[in-house]
N, C-alpha and C positions, 0 to 999 in steps of 0.2 A: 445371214445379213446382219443380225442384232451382234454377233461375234464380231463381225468386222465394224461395226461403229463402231464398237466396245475401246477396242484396237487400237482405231483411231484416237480415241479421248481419253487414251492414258497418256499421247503425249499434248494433249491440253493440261489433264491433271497434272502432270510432273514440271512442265515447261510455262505456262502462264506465270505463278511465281518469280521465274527466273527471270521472265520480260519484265515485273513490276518492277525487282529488284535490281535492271542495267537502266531502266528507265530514270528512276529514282536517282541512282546513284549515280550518271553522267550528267544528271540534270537538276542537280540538287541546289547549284547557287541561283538556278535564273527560273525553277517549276515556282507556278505558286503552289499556296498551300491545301486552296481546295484541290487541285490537280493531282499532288500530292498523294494526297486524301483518298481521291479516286480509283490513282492507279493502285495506292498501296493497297487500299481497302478491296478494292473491285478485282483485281485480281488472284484471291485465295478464294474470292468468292464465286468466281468461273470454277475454279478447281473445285470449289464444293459441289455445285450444281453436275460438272460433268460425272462426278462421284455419283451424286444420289442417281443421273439418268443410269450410269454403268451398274450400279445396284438394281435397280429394275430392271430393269433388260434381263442381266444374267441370272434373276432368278424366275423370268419368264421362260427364258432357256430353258434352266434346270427341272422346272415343271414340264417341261415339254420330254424333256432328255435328262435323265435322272442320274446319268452316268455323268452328263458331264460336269467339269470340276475349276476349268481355268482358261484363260485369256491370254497367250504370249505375242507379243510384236517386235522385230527384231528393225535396229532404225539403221546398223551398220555393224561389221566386223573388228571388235576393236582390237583385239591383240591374238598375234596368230606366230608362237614360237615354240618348234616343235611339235612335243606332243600337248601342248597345251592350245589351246583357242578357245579366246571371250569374244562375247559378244557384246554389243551396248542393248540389251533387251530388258526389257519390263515382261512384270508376270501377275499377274491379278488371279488370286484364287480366293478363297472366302474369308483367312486369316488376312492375306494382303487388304481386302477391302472393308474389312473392319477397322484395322489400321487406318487405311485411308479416309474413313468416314470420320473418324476419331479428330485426325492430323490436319483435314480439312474442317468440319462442325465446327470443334471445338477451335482450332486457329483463326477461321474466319471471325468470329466472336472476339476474339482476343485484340482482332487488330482493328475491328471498329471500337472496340474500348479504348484502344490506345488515341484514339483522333480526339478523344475529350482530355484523355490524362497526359499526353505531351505535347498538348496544342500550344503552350507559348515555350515549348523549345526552340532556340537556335537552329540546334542540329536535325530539324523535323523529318527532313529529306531523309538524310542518312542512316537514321532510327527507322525509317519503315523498306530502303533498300538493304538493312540489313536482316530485319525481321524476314522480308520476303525472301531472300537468301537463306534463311533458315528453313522456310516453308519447303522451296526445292531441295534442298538437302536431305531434307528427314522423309519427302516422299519418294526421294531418290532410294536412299535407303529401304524404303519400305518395298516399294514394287521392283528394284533391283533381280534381274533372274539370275545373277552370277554371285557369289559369295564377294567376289574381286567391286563388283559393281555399288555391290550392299557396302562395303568397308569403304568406296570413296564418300558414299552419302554421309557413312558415319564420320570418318574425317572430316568433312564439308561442317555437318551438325557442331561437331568438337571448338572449328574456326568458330561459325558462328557464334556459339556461347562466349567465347575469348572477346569477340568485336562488341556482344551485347552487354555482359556484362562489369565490364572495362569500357562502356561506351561513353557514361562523365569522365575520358581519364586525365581529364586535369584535374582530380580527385588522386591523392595518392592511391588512398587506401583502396578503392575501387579500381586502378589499376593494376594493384596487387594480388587483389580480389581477382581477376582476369589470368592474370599470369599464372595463380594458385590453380585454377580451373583446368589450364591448360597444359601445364604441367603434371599436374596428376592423371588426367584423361590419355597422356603422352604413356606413363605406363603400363595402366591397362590395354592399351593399343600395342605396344610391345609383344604382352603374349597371343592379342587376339592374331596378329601376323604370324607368331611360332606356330598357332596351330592350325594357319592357313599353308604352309610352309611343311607342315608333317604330313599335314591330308596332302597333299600333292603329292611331294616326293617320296615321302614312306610308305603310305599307303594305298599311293596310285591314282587319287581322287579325282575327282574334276571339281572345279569351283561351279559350274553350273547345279543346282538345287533341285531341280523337276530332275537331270539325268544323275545325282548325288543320289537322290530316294530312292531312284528305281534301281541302279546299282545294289544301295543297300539293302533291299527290301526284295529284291530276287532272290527265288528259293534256294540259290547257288551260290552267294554271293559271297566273295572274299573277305572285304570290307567286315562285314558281320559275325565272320570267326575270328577278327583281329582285336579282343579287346582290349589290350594292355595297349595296343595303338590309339585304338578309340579313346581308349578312356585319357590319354594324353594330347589327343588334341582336345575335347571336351574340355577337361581341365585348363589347358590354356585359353580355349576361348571363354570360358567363364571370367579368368583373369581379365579379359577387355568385359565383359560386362561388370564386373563388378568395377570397372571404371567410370563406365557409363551409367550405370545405373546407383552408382554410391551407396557399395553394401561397403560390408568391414571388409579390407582395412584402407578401402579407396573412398571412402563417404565423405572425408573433410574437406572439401573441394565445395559443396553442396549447401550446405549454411554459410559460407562466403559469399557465396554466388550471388545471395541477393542481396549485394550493395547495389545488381541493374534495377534497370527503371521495374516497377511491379510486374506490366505484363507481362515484360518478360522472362520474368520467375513463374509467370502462369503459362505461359506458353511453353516453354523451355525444360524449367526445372519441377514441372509437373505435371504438362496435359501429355506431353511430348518424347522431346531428347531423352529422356530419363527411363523411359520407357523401352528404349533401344536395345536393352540387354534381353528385359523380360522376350522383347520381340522376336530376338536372335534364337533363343533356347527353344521356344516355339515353332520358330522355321525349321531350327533342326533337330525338332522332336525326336524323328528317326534316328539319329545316330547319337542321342544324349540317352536314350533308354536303355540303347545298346550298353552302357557305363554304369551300370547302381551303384558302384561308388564316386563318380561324377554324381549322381544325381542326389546321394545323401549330403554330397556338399553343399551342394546346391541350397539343398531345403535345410539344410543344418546352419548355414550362414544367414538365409533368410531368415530364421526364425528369431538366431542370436540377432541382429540388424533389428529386427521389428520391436524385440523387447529392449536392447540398448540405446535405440535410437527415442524410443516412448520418454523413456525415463529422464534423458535429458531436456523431452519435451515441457516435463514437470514444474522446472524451476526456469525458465527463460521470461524474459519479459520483452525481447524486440517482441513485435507482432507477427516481423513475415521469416523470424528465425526460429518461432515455436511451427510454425508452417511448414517451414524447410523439416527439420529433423520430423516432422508428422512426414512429410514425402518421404524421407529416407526409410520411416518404419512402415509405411503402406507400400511401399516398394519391398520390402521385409517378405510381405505378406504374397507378392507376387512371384517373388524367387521362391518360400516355403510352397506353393500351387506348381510351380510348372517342377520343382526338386521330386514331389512325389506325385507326380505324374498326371498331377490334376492340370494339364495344360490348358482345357478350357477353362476351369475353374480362374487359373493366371490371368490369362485373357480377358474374361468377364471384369474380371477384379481390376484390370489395366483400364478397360472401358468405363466402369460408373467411376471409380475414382475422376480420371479427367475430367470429368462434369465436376463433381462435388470440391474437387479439389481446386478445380481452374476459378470454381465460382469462391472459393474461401480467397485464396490469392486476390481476386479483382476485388472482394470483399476489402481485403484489408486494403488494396489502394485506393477505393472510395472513402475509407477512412483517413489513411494519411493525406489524400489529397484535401478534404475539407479539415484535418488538424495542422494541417500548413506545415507538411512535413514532420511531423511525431511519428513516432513509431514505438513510443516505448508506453504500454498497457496500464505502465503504473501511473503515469498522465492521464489517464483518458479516463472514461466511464459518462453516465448519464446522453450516449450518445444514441440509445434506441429513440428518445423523441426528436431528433435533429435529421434522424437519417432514416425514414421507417422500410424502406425501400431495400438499402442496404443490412442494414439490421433484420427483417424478413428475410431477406434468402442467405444471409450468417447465417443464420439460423435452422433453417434447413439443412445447410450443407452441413452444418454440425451435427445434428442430429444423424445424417447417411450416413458421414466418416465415421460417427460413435455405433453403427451397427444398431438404429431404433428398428423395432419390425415395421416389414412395409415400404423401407427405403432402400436405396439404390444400392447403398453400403452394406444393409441388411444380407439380402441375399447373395450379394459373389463374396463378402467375407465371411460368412458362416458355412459356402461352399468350400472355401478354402482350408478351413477348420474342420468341416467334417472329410475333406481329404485325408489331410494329415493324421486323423484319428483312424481310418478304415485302410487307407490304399499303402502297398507296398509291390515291390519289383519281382516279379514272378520268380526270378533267378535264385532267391533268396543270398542272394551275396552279401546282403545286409540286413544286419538284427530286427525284427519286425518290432521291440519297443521304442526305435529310436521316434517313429512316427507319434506314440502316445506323447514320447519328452516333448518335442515339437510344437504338439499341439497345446501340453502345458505354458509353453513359453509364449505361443504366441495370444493365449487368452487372455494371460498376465498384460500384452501388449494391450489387447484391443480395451483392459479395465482402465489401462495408463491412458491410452488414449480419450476415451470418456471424459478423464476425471482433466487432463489439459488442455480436452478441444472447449468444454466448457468453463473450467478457469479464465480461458482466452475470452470467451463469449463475453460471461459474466463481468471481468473488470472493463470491458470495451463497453458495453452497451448499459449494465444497468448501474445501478445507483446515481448519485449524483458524480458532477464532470469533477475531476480532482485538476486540471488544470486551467487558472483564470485568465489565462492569454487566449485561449482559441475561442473561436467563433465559429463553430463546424455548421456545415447548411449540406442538404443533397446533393449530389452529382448530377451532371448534366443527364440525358437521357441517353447520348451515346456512351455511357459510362453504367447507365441502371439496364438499361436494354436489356444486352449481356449478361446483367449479374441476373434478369428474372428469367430469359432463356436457360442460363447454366441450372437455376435452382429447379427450375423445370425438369431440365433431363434429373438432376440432382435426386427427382422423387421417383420420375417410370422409368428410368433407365432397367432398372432392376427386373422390372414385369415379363421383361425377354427371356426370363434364364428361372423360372421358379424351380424349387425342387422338385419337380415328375417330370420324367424320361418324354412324357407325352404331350407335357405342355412347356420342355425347355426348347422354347425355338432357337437361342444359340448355342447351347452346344449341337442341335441336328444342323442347322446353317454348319459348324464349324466339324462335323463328322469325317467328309473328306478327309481333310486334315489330318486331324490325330486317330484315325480308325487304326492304324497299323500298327502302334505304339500304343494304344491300349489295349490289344490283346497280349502287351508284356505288363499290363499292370494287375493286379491282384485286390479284390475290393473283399474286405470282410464285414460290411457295413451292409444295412437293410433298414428301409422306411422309418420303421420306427426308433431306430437309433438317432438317425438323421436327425427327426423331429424334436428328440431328448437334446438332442445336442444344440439345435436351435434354439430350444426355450433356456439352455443355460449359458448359451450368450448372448440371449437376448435379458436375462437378470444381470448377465454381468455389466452389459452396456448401461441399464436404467440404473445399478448400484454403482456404477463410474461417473456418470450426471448427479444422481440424487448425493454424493458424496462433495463433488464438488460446488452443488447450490449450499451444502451445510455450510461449506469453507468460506465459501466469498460471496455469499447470501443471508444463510441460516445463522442457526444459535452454536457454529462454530468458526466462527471468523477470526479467533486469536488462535485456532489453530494451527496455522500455515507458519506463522512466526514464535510460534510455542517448539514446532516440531525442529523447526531450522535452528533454534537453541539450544534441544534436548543432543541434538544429533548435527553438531558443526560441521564437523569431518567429514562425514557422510554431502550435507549440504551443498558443502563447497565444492567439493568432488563433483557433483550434478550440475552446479549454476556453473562451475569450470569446464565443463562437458569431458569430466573426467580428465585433464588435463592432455588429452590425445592430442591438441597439435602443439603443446610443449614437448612432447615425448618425441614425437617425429622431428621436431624441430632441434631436441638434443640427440637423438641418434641417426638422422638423416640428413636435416637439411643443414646444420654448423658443420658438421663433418666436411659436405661436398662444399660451402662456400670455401671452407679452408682448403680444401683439395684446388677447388677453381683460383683461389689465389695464386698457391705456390704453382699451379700449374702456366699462371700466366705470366710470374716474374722469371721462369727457370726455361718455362717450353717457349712460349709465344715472346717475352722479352729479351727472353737470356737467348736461346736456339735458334727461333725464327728469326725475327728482326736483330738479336745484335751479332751472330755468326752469319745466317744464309745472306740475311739481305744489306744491311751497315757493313756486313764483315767482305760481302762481294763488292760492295760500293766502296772503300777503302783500298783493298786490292787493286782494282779499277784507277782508283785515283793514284797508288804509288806508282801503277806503271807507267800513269800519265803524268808524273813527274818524273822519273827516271828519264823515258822518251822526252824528254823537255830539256833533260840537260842535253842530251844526247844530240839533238839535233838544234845546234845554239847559230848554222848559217856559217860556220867556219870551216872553209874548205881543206884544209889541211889535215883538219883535226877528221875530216870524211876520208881524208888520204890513208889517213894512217890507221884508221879504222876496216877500210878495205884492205889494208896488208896485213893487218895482224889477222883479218877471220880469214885471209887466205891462210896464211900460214896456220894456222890453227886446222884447217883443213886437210891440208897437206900431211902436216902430221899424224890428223888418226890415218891418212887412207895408206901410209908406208908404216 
């Protein structure tokens, strides 16, 4: 019985969004704005409520029936050619509904924030039918039972992002900003289609995921002695997550992105969309294990991401662009977890972030919004007694992301960390120190991180205000709500997942899942390592704080512009973010506009329009003067016209 509601309210979860968002958007010049407000708001908020009942229930089930694992509902047959057949089905298992709990919490929150912070927009309507449009996307994606189903969600997400953050786009640069986003997502979508494209045809696959597993995971099974197959689709679908998820060398897309309005860089480019690749590797734990060298990529990329992405975090002064590259390296940290096989460790890590993170983002847009649009740090300060609200949960959430013990950030990144240092791929395919490098790189990350989540803190909130224009005052309460919810989760989120086997209730929630896939994983770690490894990045996180209060607090405050002197080169490299989209920009993108020119003066000017189509249209027109002489009403000149093509006649046929 509790199955079949189940069932039923995954298509409330998935579909309510979509109704806010056709509501919205056909009704956008003549809805008022409370209505607006209602449906935009009200509807992600059904989706959450029918989430949290489907959470109960299925794990009254599961007490009951220990075996069982999932929830499918199939709404119709959608493509049936050959040996292939999808279906339009949703699948809810324990990974899916952590997701969902996540996509709905944390979304529903984001979009009642937005009802304070785009309340005297124009375009109110259209900002929250396209938010809601994202919300179905991404849980499309999530509960998706077919790989084919999963990839429209993610498409769907990809549009979204393009519509949000190109949403001022009578803004150039914010519609460039858009186009940038979209473009680049375009080709990590490229290979994640190769390697939907090879699992079919090369290797037989099915796109359906519950019949993928148990294919690969039978004692017999094909699939599972094919690694050089494997490991090529893996590798391409990594390629679309490293789109979505903006590791290297697809990340530049991701600190543009927030020219959109703030929430929806909280929503979007942090609680969320972003999160789609981490999701994807996880779904198919099972056949990414199968690959250790897919999976060394994985975690070899994440880790490089986490520490190059920090560093640039170092020298930035927008507010929500040290933000951004913070997501691209906490996302660093999410590919290094599921690369060595720590999938729930990934996981966890996906989960408290979106708290801590979705509440840094809303943080910062309580700030711009009372700095009357500022964004740049080196303005601000003095703003902890104007704002104690927003300033209390910064605060917080810095402290999780910086890994203090006790928070949310504490325990799934030091999971992550003590992955990388213990677990490796039973196969031994790959060097078991590359784990140790890993773990170096990404500690180096979480001190960077430290030392810029709290530079940000410090020039935003303390000292006195360095700009005499603004007038900063509190946020309304649909704007603070939100931020003491997120900081909330911000501090227990964490208490789900402690380090003992017998008191982590998410990884046993999340065992189904990856049981099969970690008996290919190889753990040379034990308690007490663990705990070593805890206490030394939890010194590194208090020495990445207590470093940063000397800089832009303490007795070294000429520091920061002593070092930027000693060390220019260096400097400028970092506040230039390494000049990476000058370099793409000289070996990619002048390249192909030059290509698109000559291709349009020579193919599309020269080819199409001035040979196929001016050049048939000219043709056309001489025969329609030739026929013009030809037929001038002169009946003689018809005489003599008939006797010559007789004769003409005549003579071929003798």
């Amino acid at each position: 019985m509790l199955q079949g509601q189940v069932a039923t309210l995954l298509y409330v979860i998935v579909f309510a969004p979509l109704v806010g968002a056709v509501v919205n958007g056909l009704g956008s010049r003549w809805l008022s704005r409370r209505f607006v407000s209602a449906v935009g708001v009200g509807t992600p908020f059904l989706s959450f409520a029918a989430a949290l009942y489907s959470f109960a229930a299925l794990m009254g089930v599961r007490g009951q029936e220990p075996e069982f694992t999932a929830v499918s509902t199939t709404l119709f047959s959608w493509i049936s050619a050959g040996p292939i057949s999808v279906d339009f089905a949703l699948y809810l298992d324990p990974l899916s509904m952590v997701m969902t709990l996540v996509v709905t919490g944390v979304g529903s929150l984001i979009h009642l924030y937005s009802v304070g912070y785009m309340h005297g927009d124009p375009s109110y309507a259209r900002y929250f039918s396209h938010l809601n449009l994202f919300m179905f996307s991404m849980l499309l994606l999530v509960l998706g039972q077919s790989l084919l189903l999963l990839f429209v969600g993610w498409e769907g997400v990809g549009l979204c992002s393009y519509l949000l953050i190109g949403f001022w786009f009578s803004d150039m640069d914010k519609a460039v900003a858009g186009k940038k986003a979209f473009i680049v997502n375009r080709i990590g979508d490229f290979g994640f289609l190769l390697g939907l494209f090879v699992l079919v045809f090369w290797m037989g696959g099915t796109l359906d995921v519950p019949a993928l597993r148990d294919a690969v995971t039978a004692p017999d099974s094909r699939i599972a002695s094919m690694t050089g197959a494997v490991t090529v689709v893996t590798l391409c679908l990594f390629v679309g997550a490293t789109g979505k998820s903006a590791q290297i060398p697809l990340y530049v897309w991701l600190p543009d992105a927030m020219a959109g309005p703030t929430p929806v860089s909280a929503l979007i480019h942090a609680a969320t969309m972003v999160t789609a690749g981490v999701y994807m590797i996880a779904r198919l734990n099972f056949l990414f294990v199968l690959a250790p060298v897919t999976m060394a990529v994985v975690a070899g990329v994440g880790a490089l991401t986490a520490l190059f992405a920090a560093s640039i975090g170092l020298a930035q002064n927008d507010i929500k662009k040290v933000l951004a590259y913070s997501t691209v390296s906490q996302l660093g940290y999410m590919f290094l977890g599921v690369g060595m096989g720590a999938f729930g460790a990934g996981i966890f890590h996906l989960m408290t972030h979106a708290f801590f993170k979705a509440c840094l983002f809303l943080g910062a847009g309580s700030v711009i919004h009372a700095m009357h649009g500022e964004q740049d740090i080196q303005k601000m300060g003095g703003l902890a007694r104007h704002m104690p609200i927003t300033r209390a949960t910064f605060l917080i959430s810095c402290l999780a992301i910086a890994g203090v013990p006790l928070l949310s950030g504490f325990f799934s990144k030091d999971e992550i960390l003590y992955g990388a240092f213990v677990l490796r791929h039973g196969s031994g395919a790959v060097a078991p120190w590359l784990g140790k490098l890993y773990f170096v790189l990404a500690l180096a990350a979480a001190l960077m991180t430290a030392v810029y989540m709290f530079r940000l803190y410090f020039l935003t909130f303390s000292g006195e205000m360095r700009s005499h224009d603004a007038h900063p005052h509190e946020s309304p309460a649909t704007m603070t709500i939100p931020l003491i919810l997120l900081a909330a989760g911000a501090v227990a989120a964490g208490w789900v997942g402690l380090p003992d086997e017998k008191l982590n209730l998410f990884h046993h929630y999340l065992e189904p899942v990856f049981a099969w896939s970690g008996e290919r994983i190889v753990s040379t770690g034990n308690h007490a390592l663990e705990f070593t490894l805890m206490g030394l990045s939890s010194v590194v996180a208090l020495t990445g704080i207590g470093l940063a209060w000397l800089m832009y607090r303490g007795a070294w405050r000429d520091e920061p512009d002593r070092i930027a002197r000693a060390l220019p080169g260096l400097y400028r490299a970092i506040f230039h973010k390494y000049y990476v989209d000058e370099l793409y920009a000289l070996l990619f993108v002048r390249p192909l506009q030059r290509l698109s020119r000559w291709a349009f003066r020579w193919v599309d000017a020269g080819l199409v329009d001035g040979v196929l189509v001016n050049g048939s249209a000219r043709s056309v027109r001489g025969v329609g003067l030739l026929t013009r002489m030809m037929v001038n009403g002169d009946v003689q000149a018809y005489a003599v016209a008939v006797f010559v093509g007789l004769a003409v006649l005549v003579w071929w046929m003798f």
